[in-house]
PAKOLKOL-710197 format. One record per residue: y, z, x of N, C-alpha, C in turn. Coordinates in steps of 0.02 Angstrom, whole numbers, plus 32768, in hexadecimal, padded with zeros to 4 digits. Atoms other than C-alpha are relative to their C-alpha. Example, Ala and Ser with C-alpha at 12.3 -4.5 7.8 and 13.67 -1.06 7.14 Angstrom:
% PAKOLKOL-710197
7FC58000802D7F1F81868267803C8000802D7FC57FFD7FD67FCB816582AC803780257FD9
//
This chain:
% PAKOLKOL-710197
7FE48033802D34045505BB1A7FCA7FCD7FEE80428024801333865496BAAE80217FB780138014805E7FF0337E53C5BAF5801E7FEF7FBB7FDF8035804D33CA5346BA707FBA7FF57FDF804A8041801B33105306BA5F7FE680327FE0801A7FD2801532DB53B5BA267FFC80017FB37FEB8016803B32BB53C6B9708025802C7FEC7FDD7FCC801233265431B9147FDC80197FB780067FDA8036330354AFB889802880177FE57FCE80048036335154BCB7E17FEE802D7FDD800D7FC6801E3331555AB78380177FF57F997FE77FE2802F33395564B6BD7FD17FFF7FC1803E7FF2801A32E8559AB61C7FE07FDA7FF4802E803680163255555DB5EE7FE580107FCB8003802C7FE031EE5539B5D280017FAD7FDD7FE98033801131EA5477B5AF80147FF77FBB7FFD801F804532415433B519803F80377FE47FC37FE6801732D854BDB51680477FCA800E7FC0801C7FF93394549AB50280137FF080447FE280007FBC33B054CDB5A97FCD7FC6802F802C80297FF23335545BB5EB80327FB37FF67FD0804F801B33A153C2B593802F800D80257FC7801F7FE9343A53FAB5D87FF47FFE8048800680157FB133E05401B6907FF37FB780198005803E7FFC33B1535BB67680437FD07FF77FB480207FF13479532EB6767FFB7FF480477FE67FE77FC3347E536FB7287FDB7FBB8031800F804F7FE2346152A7B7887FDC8030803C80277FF17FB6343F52F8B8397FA880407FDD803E7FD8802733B95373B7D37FBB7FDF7FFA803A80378016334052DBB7A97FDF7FF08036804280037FBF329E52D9B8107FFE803A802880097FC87FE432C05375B8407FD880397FF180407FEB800F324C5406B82B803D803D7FD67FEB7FD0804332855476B78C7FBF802E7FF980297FB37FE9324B5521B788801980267FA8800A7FDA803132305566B6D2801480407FF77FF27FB17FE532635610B6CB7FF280327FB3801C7FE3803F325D5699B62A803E801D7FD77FD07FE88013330656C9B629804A7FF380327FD3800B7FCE33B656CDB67280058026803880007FCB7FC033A55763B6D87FD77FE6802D8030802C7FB0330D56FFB73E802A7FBF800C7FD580477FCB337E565FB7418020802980297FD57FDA7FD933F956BEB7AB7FEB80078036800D7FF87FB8339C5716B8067FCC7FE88034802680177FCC3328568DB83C803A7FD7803E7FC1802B7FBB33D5563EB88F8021803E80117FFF7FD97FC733FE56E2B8D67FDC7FFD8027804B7FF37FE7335D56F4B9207FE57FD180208013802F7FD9334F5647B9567FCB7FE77FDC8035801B802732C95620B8EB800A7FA87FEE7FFE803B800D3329558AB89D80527FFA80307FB1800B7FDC33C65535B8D5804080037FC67FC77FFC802C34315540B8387FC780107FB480037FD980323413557FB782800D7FC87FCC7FCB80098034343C552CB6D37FF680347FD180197FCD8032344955AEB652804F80087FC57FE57FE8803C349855C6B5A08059802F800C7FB97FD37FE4356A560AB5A980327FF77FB27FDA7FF18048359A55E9B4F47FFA7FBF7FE6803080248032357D558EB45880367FFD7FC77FBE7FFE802C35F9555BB3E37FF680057FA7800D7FF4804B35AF5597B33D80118055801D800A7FBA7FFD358D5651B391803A803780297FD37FFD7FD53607564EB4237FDF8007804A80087FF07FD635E556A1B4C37FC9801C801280477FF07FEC353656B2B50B800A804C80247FEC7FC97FEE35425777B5227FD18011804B80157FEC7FB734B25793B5A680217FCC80407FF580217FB734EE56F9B61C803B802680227FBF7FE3800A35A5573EB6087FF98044803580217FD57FD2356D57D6B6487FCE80138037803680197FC434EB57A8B6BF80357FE080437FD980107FE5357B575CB7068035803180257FD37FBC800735EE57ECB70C7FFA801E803B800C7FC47FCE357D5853B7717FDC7FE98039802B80157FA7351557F6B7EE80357FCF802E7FD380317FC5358757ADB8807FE07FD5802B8039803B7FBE3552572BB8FA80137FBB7FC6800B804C803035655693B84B803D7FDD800B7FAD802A802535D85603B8207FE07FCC7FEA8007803D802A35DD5590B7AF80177FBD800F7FF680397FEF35E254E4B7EF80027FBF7FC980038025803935D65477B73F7FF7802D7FCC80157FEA804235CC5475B6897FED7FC87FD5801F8029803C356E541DB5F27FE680077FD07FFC7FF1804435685403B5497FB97FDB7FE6804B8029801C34BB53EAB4E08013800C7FAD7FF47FFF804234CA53CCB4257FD080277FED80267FB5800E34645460B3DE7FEA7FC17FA58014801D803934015409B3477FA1803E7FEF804B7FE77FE93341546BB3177FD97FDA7FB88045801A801832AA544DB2B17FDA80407FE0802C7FD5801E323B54BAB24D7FA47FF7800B804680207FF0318154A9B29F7FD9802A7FF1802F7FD1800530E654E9B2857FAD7FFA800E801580227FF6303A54D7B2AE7FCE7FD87FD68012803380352FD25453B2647FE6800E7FB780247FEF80552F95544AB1A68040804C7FF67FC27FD48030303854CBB181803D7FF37FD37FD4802B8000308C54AFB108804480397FD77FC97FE0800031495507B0D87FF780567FD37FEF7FB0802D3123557AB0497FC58029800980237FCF7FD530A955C2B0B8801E802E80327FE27FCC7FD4312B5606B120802D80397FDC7FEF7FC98003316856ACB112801C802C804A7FEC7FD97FB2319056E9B1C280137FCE803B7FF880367FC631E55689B24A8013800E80477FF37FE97FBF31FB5691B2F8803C7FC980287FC680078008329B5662B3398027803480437FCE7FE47FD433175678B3DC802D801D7FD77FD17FF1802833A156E6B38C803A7FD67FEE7FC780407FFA341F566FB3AD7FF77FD17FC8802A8043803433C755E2B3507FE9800D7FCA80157FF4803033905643B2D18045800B7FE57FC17FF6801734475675B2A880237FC57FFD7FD4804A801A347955A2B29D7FC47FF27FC78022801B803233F455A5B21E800080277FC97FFD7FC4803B34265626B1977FEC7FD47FC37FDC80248023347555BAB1317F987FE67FDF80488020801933BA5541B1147FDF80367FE7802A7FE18019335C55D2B111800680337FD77FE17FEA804333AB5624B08C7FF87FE87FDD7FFE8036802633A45590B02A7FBA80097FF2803B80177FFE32ED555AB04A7FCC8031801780277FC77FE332925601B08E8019803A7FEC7FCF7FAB800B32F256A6B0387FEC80168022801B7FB17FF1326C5729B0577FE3800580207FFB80127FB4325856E9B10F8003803F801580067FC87FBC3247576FB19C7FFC7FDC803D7FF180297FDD327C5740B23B7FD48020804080157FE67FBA32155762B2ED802E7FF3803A7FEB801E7FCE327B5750B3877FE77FF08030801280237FC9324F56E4B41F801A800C802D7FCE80197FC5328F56C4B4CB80137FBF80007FE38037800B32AA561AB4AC7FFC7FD17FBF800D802F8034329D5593B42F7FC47FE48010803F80277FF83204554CB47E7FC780488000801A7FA87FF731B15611B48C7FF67FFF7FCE7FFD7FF9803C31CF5615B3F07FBD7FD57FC68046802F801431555586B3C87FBE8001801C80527FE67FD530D655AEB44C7FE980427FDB80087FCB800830DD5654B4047FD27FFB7FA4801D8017803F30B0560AB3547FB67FDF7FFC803E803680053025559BB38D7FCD802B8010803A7FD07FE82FC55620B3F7800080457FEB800B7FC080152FE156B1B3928019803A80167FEE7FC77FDB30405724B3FE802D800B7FDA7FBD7FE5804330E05722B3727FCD80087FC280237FFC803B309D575DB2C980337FD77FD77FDE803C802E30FF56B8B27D7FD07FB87FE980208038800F30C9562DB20580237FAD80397FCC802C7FF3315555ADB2478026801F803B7FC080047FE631D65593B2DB802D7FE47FFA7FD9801D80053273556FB2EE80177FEF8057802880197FB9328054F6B383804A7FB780077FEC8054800432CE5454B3D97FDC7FB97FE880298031801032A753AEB3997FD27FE6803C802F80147FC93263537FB4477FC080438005802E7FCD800831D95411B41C7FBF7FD57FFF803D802E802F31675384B3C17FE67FE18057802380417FCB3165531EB47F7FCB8032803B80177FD87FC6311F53B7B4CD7FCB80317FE780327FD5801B30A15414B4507FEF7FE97FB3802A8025804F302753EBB3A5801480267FD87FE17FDF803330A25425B329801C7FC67FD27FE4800E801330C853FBB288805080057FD47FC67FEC7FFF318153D8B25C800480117F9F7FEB7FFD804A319C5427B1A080487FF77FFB7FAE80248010325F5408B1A5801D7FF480227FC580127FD632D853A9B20A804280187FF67FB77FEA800F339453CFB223800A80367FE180077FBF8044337A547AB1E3804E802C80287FC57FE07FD8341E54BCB24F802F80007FCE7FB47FF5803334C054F2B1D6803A7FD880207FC4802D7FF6353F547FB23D7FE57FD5803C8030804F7FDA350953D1B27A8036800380487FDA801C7FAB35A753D7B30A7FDE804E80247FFC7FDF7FB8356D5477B3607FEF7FF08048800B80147FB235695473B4157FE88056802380117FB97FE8351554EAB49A80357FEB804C7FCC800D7FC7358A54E9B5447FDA8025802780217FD47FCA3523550DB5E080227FEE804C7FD2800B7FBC354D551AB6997FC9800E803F80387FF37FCD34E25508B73E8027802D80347FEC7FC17FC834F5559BB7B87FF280008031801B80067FAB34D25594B87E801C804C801A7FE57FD17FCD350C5605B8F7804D7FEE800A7FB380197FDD35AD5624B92680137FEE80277FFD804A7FD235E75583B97080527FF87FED7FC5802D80043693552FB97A80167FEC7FAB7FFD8007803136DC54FAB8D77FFC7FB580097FE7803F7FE836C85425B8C280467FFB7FF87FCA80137FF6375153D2B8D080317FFC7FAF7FE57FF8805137D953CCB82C7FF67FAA7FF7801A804A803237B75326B7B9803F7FF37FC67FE0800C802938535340B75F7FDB80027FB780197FF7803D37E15374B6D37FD18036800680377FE67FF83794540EB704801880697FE880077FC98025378754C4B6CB7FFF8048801F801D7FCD7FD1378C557DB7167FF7802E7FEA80277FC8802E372D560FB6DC80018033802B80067FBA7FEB375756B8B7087FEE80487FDA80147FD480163722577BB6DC8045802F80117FB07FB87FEE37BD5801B6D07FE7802F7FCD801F7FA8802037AD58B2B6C3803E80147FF27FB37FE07FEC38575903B69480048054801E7FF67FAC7FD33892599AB6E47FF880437FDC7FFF7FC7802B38A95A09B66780177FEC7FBB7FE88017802F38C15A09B5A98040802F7FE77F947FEC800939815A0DB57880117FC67FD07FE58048803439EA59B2B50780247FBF803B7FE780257FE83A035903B53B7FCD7FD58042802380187FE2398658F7B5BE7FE27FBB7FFB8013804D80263925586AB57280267FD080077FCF802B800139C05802B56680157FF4802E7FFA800D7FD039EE5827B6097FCC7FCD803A802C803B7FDA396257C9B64D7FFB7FBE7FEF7FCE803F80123987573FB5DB801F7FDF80187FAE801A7FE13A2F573EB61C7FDD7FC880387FEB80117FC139EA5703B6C67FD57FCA7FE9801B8033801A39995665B66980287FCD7FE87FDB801880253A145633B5F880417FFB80107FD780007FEB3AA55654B65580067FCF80558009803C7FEA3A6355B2B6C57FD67FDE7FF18020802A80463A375556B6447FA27FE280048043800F800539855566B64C7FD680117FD180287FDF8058390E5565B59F7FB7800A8005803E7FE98004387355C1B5817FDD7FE87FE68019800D804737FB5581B5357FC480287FFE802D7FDD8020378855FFB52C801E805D801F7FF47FBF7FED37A256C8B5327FF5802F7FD9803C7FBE803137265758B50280048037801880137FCE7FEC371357FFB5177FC7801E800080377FEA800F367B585AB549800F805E801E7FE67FAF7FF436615918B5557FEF7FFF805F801F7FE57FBB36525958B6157FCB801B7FF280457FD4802135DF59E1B5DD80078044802C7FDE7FC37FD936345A70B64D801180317FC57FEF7FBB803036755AC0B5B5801C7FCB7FCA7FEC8028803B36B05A95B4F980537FDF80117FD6801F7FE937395A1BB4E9803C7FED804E7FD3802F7FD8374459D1B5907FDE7FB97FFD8017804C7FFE372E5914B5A480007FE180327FEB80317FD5372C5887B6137FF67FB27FD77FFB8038802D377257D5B5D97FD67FD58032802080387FD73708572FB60680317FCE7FF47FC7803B800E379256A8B61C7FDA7FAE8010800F80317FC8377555F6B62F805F7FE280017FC580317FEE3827559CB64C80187FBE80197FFD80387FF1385D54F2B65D80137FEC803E7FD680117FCB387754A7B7097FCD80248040801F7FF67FBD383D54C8B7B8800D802B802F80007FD17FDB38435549B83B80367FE980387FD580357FCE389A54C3B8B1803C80017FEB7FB480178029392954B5B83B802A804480127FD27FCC7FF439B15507B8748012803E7FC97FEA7FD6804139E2555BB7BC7FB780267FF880367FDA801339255595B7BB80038035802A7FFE7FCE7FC4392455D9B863803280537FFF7FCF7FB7800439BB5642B82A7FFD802B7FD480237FC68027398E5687B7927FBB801E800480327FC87FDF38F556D5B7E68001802380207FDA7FE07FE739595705B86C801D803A7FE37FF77FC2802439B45777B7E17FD1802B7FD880357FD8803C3915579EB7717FEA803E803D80237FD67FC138D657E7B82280298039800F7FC47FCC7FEC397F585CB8487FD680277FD77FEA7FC1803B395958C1B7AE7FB980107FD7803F7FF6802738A158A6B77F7FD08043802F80347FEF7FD138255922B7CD7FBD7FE0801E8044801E7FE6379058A3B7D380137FB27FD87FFB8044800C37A357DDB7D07FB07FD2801E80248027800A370B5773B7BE80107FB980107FEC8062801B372C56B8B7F47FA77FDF7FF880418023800A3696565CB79C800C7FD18010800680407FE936C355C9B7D9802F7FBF7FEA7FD1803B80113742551EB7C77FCA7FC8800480388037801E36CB5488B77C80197FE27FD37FF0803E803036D253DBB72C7FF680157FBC80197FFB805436EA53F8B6677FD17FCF7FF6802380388015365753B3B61480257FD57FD57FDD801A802436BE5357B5A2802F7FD880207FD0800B7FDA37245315B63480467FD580007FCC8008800A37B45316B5E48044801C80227FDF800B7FD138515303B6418027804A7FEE7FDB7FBF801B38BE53AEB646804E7FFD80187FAA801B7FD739815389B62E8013803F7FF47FE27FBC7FD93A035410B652803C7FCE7FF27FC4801C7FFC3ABA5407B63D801C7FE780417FF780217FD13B2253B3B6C37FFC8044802A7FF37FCA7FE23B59545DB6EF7FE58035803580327FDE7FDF3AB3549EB7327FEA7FD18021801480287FD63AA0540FB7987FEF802A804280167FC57FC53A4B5455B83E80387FE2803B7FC77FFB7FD53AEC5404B8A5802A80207FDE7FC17FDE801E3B535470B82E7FE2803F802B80087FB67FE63B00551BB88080127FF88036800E801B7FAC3AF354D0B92D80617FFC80197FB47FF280093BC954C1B9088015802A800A7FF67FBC800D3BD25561B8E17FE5802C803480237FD67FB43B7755ABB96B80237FF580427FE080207FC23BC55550B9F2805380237FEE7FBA7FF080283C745574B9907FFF804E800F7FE87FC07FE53C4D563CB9A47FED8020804F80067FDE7FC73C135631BA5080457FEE801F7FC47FF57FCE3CA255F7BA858047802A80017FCE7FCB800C3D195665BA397FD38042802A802B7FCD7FC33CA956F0BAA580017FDC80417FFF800A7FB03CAB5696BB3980547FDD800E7FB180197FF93D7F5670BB2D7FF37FBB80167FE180327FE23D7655BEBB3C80367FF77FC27FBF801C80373E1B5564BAE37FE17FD17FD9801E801F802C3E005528BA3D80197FC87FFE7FEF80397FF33E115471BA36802F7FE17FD2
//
């Protein structure tokens, strides 16, 4: 077991001047701590399998594109994780390049896929007969421009790019929707869930059993039928054979909560493989109401109510 005084390690991409970088800099206990760059999500992971670091932040969906497909699945299949938080970074970029360049010199850009797909829109407009390079990151993307390893005139990048390399910026705000957001989540080992905050969130993986009519809905059922709302739910392929899937849920509410506890309880009867990623503070920490009905002394009623009809005491 590592000492309090020990430092801890924070795992995520790098290197300096990415998104994920901003939203690790949410994480308060994180600060002064030693952050460990990495190249991708598959090395965040498995430097906190491995012990390398002590927790992870990495990319889980993006509300222009949706669902970050490798974390999603990175998730899926390696056991040992959980998700202990989440946080939101406003996704804004920049058009850089390096010095003395200037726009209608570019022709080729280099560009995370992601990021290049919130920038259609501009570069349609202002670049038609553009060609796109892909990166590993948004900052890759610009290293990759400066030293020649991308065959691109221009990147597409974060504005914090400029505090960290001699680039110049040919267009600001070049993104197609000024509210997007990226939604990330730090990962440790599998630990305890914190405690509920009355504002917090739970993210699971379900496989269904077999495909039949209704299935789908049936797993539903065991959500909605104690009044609990999704707010997020994707499908990704397994990869065993054509059309099977597994859904990524997140759901409102806490693991603690009696109404949660039970509709996992049922997802579990009937699922072949249940994933708990973890019960964590919404970033947004907005409060999560519920009818009276699903109050967690309404189950706790009800439970007590059918043990005792099984154990014959007289009803009162």
């Amino acid at each position: 077991m590592k000492r309090v005084t020990e430092r801890r390690t924070y795992s995520y991409l790098g290197p300096a001047g990415t998104f994920t970088e901003a939203a690790l800099d949410q994480v308060a206990e994180a600060r002064g701590q030693q952050w460990r760059a990495v190249h991708n999500v598959g090395e965040a992971l498995a430097d906190v399998l491995e012990g390398r670091s002590d927790a992870a932040m990495i990319a889980i969906e993006n509300s222009i594109e949706g669902g970050v497909s490798t974390t999603q699945d990175a998730l899926a299949t390696l056991p040992g994780l959980r998700i202990v938080g989440e946080y939101l970074v406003k996704v804004n970029f920049v058009l850089v390049a390096p010095r003395g360049t200037t726009l209608d010199e570019v022709s080729v850009i280099a560009a995370h896929p992601v990021a290049y797909a919130q920038c259609h829109g501009w570069l349609g407009q202002n670049i038609p007969a553009h060609s796109h390079v892909p990166a590993s990151s948004n900052v890759a993307s610009a290293i990759g421009v400066l030293d020649g390893s991308l065959p691109a005139q221009a990147a597409i990048a974060a504005p914090g790019i400029v505090n960290h390399y001699d680039v110049d910026v040919l267009a600001s705000g070049i993104g197609d929707n000024a509210n997007a957001v990226t939604r990330f989540v730090l990962v440790s080992r599998t630990t305890a869930p914190p405690a509920p905050t009355g504002a917090d969130k739970t993210s699971l993986i379900v496989e269904l059993p077999h495909d039949h009519p209704g299935s789908l809905l049936e797993m539903l059922e065991q959500f909605s039928t104690r009044g609990i709302n999704l707010s997020l739910i994707e499908s990704r392929p397994i990869g065993d054979e054509l059309g099977r899937y597994r859904f990524v849920i997140d759901a409102d509410g806490h693991i603690e909560h009696e109404r949660m506890a039970d509709a996992l309880l049922g997802i579990r009867r009937f699922s072949p493989r249940v994933v708990f990623l973890g019960s964590y503070p919404r970033a947004d920490r907005q409060i999560v109401h519920y009818p009276d009905r699903y109050a967690d002394d309404v189950f706790v009623e009800a439970r007590d109510w059918l043990r005792g009809i099984v154990s014959g005491e007289p009803e009162a």
